[in-house]
DRENMAR-393889 format. One record per residue (C-alpha): x, z, y; residue number from 1. Coordinates in steps of 0.1 Angstrom, whole numbers, always signed. Last residue first. Layout:
REM DRENMAR-393889
<<X Z Y> NUM>;
...
REM end
This chain:
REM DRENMAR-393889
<<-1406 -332 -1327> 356>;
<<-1383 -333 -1361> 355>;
<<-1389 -365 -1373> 354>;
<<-1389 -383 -1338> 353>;
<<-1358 -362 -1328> 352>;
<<-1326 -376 -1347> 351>;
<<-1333 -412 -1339> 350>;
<<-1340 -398 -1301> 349>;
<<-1310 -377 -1306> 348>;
<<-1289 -404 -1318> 347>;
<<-1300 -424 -1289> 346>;
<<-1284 -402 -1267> 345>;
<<-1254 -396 -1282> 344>;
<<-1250 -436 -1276> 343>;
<<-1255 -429 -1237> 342>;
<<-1233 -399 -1238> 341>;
<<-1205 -423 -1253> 340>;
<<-1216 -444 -1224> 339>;
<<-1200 -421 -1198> 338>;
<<-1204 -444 -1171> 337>;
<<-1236 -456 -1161> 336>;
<<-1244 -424 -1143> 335>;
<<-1278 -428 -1156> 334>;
<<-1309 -426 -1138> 333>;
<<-1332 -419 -1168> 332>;
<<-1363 -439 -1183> 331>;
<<-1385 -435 -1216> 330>;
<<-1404 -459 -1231> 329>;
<<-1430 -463 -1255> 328>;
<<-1432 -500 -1270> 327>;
<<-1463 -522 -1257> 326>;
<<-1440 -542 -1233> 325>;
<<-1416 -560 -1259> 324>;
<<-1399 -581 -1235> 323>;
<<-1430 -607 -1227> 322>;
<<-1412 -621 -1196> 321>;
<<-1437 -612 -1175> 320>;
<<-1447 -576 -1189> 319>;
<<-1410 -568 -1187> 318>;
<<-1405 -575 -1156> 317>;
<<-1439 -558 -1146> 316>;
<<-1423 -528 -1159> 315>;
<<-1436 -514 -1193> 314>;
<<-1442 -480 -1193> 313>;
<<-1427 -447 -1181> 312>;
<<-1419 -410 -1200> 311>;
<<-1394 -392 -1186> 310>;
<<-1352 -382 -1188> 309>;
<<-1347 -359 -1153> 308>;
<<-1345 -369 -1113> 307>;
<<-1306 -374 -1104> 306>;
<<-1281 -385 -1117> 305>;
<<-1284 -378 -1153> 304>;
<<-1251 -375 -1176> 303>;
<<-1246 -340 -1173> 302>;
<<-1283 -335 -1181> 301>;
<<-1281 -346 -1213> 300>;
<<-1287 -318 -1231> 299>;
<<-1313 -299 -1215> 298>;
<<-1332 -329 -1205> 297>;
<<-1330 -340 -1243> 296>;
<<-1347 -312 -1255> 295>;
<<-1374 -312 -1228> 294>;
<<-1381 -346 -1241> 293>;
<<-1387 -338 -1277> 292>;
<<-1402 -309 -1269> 291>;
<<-1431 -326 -1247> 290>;
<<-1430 -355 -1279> 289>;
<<-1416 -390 -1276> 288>;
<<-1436 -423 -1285> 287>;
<<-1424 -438 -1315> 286>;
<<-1403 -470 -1321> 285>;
<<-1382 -467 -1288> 284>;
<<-1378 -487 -1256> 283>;
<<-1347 -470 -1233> 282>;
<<-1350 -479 -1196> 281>;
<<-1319 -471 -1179> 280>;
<<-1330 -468 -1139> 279>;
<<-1318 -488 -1112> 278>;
<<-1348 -508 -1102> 277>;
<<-1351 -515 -1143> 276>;
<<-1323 -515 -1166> 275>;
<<-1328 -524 -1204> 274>;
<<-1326 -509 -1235> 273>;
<<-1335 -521 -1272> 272>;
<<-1353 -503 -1299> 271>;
<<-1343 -473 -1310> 270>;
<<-1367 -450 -1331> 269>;
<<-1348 -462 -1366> 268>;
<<-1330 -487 -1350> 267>;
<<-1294 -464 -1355> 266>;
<<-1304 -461 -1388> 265>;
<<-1301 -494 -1400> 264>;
<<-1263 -490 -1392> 263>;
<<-1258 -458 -1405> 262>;
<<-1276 -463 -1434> 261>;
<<-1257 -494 -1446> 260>;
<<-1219 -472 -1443> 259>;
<<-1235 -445 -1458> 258>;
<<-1242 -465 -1487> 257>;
<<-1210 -484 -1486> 256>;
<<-1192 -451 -1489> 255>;
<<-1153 -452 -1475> 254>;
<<-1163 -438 -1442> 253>;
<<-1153 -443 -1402> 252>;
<<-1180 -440 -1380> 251>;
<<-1179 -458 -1340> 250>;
<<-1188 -443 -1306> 249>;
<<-1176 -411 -1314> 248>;
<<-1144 -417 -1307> 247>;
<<-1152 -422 -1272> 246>;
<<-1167 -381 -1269> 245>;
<<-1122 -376 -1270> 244>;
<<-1121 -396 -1237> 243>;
<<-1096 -421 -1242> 242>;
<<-1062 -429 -1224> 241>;
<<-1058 -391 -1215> 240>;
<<-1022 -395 -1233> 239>;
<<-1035 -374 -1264> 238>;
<<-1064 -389 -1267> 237>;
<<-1047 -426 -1269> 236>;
<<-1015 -416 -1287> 235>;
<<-1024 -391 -1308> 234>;
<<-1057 -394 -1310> 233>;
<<-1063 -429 -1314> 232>;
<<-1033 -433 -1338> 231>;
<<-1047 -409 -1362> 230>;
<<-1079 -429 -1360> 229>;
<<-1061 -458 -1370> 228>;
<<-1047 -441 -1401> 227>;
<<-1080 -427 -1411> 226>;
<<-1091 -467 -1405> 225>;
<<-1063 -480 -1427> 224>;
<<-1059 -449 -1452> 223>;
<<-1077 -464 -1485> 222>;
<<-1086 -436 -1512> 221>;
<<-1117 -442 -1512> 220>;
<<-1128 -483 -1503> 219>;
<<-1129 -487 -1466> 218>;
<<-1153 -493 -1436> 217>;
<<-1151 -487 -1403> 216>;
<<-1186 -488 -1387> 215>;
<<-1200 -496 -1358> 214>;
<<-1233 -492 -1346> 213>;
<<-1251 -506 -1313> 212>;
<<-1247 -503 -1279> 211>;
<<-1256 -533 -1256> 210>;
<<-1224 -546 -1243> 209>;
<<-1208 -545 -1206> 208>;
<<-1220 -507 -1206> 207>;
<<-1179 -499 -1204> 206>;
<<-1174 -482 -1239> 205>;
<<-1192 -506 -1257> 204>;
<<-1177 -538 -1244> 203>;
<<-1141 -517 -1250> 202>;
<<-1151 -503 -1283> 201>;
<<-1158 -544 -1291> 200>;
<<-1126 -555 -1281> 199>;
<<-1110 -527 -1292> 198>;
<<-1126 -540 -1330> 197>;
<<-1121 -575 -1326> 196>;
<<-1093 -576 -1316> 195>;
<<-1081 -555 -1346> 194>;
<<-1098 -578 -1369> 193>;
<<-1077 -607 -1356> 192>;
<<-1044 -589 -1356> 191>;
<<-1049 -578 -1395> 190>;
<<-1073 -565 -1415> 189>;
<<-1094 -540 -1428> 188>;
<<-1129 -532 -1432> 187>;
<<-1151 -537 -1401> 186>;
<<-1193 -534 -1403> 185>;
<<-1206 -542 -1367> 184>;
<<-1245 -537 -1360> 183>;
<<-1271 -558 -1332> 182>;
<<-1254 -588 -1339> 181>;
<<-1261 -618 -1317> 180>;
<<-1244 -611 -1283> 179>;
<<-1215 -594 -1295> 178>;
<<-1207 -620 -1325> 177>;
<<-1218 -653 -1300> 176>;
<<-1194 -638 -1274> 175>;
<<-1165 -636 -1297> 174>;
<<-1172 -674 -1311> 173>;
<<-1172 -681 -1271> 172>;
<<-1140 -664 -1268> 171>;
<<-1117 -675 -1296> 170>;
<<-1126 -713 -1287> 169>;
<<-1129 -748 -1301> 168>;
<<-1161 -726 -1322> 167>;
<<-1176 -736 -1354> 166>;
<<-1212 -727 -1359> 165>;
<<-1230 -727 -1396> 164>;
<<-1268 -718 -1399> 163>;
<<-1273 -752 -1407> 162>;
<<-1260 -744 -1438> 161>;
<<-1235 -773 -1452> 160>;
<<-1211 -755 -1465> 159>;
<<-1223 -720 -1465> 158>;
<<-1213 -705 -1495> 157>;
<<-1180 -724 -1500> 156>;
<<-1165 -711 -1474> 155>;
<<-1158 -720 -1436> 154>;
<<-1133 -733 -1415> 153>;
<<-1100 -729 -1442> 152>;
<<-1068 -716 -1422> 151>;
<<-1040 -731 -1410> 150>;
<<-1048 -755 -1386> 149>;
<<-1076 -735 -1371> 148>;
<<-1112 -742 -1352> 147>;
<<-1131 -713 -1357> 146>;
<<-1161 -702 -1373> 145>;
<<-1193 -681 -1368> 144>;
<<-1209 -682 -1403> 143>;
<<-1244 -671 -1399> 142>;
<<-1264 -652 -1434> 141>;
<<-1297 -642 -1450> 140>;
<<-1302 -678 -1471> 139>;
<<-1265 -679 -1476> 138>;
<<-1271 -646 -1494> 137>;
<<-1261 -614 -1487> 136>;
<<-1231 -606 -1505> 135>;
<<-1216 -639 -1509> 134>;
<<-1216 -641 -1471> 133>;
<<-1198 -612 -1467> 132>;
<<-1175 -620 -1496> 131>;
<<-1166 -649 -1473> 130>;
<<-1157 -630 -1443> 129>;
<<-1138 -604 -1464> 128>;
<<-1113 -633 -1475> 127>;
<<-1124 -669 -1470> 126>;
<<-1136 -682 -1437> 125>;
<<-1172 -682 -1419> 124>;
<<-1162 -656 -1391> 123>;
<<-1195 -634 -1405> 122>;
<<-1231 -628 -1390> 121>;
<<-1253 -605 -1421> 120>;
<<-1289 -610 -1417> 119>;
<<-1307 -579 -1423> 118>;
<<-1338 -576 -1445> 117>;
<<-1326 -539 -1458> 116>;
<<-1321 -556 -1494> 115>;
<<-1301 -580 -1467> 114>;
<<-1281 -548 -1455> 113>;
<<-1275 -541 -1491> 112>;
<<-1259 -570 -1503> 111>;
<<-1236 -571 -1477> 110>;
<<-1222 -538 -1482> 109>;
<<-1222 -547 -1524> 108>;
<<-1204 -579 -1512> 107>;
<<-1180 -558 -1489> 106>;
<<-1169 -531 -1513> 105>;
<<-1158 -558 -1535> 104>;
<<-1137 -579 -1510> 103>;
<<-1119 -541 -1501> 102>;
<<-1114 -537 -1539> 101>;
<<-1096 -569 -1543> 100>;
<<-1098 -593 -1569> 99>;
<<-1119 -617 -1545> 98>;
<<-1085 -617 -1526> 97>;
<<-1082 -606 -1488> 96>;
<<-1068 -626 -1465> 95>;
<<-1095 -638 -1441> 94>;
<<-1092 -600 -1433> 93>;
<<-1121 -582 -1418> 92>;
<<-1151 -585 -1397> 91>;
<<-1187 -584 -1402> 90>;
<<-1215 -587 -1379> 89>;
<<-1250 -576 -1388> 88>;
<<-1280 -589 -1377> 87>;
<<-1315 -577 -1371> 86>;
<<-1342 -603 -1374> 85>;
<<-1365 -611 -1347> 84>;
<<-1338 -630 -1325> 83>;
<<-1339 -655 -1359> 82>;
<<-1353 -689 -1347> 81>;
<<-1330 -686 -1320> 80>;
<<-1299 -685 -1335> 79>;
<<-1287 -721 -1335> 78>;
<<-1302 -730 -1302> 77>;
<<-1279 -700 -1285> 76>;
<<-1250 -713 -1305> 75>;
<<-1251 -749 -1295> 74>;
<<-1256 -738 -1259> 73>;
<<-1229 -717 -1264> 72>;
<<-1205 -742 -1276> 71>;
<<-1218 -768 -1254> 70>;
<<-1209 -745 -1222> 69>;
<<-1177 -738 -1237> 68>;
<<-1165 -772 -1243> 67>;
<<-1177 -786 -1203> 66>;
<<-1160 -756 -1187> 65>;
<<-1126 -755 -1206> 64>;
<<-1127 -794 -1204> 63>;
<<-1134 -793 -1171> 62>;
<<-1101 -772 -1161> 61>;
<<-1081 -797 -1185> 60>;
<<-1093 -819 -1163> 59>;
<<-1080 -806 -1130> 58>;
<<-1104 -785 -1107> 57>;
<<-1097 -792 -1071> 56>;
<<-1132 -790 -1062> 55>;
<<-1161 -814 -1054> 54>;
<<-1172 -819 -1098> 53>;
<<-1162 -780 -1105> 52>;
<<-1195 -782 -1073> 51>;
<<-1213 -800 -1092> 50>;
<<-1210 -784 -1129> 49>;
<<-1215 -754 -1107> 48>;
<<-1248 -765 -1092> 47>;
<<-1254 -776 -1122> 46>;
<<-1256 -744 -1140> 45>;
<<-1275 -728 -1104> 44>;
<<-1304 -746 -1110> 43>;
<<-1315 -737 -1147> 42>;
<<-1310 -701 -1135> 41>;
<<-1335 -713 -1108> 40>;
<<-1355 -734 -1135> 39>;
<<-1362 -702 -1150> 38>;
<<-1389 -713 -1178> 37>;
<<-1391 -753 -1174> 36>;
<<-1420 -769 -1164> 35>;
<<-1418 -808 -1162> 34>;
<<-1386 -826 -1165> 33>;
<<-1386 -847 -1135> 32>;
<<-1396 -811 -1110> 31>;
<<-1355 -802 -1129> 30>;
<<-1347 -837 -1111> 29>;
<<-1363 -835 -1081> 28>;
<<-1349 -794 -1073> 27>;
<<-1313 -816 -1081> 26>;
<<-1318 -842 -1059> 25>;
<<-1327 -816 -1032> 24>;
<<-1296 -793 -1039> 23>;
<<-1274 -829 -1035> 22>;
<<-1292 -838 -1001> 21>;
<<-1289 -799 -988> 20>;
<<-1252 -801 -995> 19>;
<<-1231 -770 -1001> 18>;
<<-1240 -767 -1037> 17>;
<<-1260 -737 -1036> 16>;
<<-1262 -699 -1049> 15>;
<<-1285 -685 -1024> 14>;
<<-1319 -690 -1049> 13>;
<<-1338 -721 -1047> 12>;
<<-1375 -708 -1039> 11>;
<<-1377 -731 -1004> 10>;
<<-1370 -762 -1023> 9>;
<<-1392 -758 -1050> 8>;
<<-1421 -763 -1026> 7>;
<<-1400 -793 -1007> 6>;
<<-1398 -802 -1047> 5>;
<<-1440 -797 -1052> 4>;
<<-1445 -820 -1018> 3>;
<<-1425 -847 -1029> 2>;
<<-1400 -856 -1000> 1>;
REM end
């Protein structure tokens, strides 16, 4: 055996194919390829493409597999380029006429996020999801499409942008919008908007998402999302379904500009969060005062474990895999459950670096 695979071969991680002559012949081939950042994760994808290969999975079982994997291998290469850019999503109906108010409302929302120097991520159809796009730009926008008989793949503005993805399936285009966009704008719509907006308060909700803004957008005078929220509470609060603090997770208004300062302003000290050794680490913009932290001690504290909210720095995690390790930081042991807390949170660290 080459010396560097027997190497390799005793830093291949639990997850295996069953045979040590097939796990060997795959170490060879990734050492064929030269350096590759996390060959073990690397490892372990075709492990299962070889072990789908030694099951009873039936062919329309690979093609699940096989489809989705190129989907979001396409997407990942698609948006790369632009991980330094924040992104909005935007959902609403692919029915909506340019004559309408709501189409209207969602150019000059569009608009204003790129005059922010956001990119805006839409479903690449007509209706809201082109006026989206016609807002912003082509240059400043992702059309996330899907593959339907009925309905028109993309729009005009971004007919042949290479920025334009079409998905086989509902739930790798729905993992491309959570993963990529780091703010949700909904106006109205139909079935398709709606799942997209629980699905979204449910990723939220349950830490299986990064938080991030949503808003409910709708021209005065419309009732949908007021309407909505009526439902949440009477139904869903009401019943125990909901927590009543999970209805602050999103902001319903009918003013674009409020609608574009809410979302930018959520990244206004926030960064980005990850865990670390069991703790939620929270990067921020500016470093936090003594007040500021004592403040948030006092208020949080329901939602602390044990130890209190503190200062830390980068972990050596972090520092190895470059994820932003000169940003201040601040680490809690968080019950990882009321994430509504978790979002109040952040609002008080956007809140507290002008006042502290």
């Amino acid at each position: 055996m080459n010396p560097r695979v027997a190497a390799n071969m005793q830093r291949l991680p639990r997850y295996r194919t069953g045979d040590p002559t097939l796990d060997e012949q795959i170490v060879a081939l990734l050492d064929s390829l030269g350096a590759i950042d996390d060959a073990d994760l690397v490892f372990e994808m075709i492990v299962s493409a070889v072990r789908l290969a030694k099951e009873p999975a039936n062919r329309g079982d690979l093609k699940i597999a096989n489809a989705a994997l190129k989907e979001m291998r396409h997407a990942f290469n698609v948006f790369a380029p632009y991980r330094a850019t924040r992104k909005a999503a935007i959902f609403g109906s692919a029915r909506t006429r340019a004559d309408d108010p709501l189409y209207v409302q969602t150019v000059r929302t569009a608009r204003k996020l790129a005059e922010r120097d956001w990119m805006v991520i839409t479903g690449a159809g007509p209706g809201i999801m082109e006026a989206g796009i016609e807002g912003a730009g082509a240059d400043n926008s992702f059309g996330v499409g899907i593959k339907l008989p009925f309905e028109a793949t993309t729009s005009q503005f971004l007919a042949d942008d290479p920025k334009l993805i079409v998905f086989r399936y509902f739930f790798t285009r729905k993992v491309t919008f959570v993963k990529e966009a780091d703010g949700f704008v909904l106006l109205p719509g139909g079935f398709g908007t709606l799942d997209e907006c629980f699905e979204l308060l449910t990723l939220i909700q349950t830490g299986k998402a990064q938080p991030g803004p949503i808003v409910l957008l709708d021209v005065p005078g419309g009732t949908y999302w007021t309407s909505w929220l009526e439902f949440m509470r009477n139904e869903l609060g009401a019943r125990s379904y909901i927590s009543a603090e999970d209805l602050t997770l999103m902001t319903i208004t009918d003013d674009v500009d409020e609608a574009v300062d809410h979302v930018a302003g959520f990244f206004v000290n926030y960064h980005s969060q990850r865990y670390i050794g069991g703790d939620l680490v929270l990067r921020l913009q500016h470093e936090p005062s003594d007040a500021l932290l004592d403040s948030l001690n006092h208020e949080f504290a329901d939602v602390l474990m044990s130890g209190k909210i503190e200062r830390t720095t980068a972990s050596k995690a972090e520092v190895a895999e470059h994820d932003v390790p000169d940003l201040p930081r601040i680490k809690l042991r968080f019950d990882r459950y009321h994430f509504a807390r978790q979002r109040a949170l952040i609002d008080a660290l956007n809140r507290g670096h002008a006042t502290h």
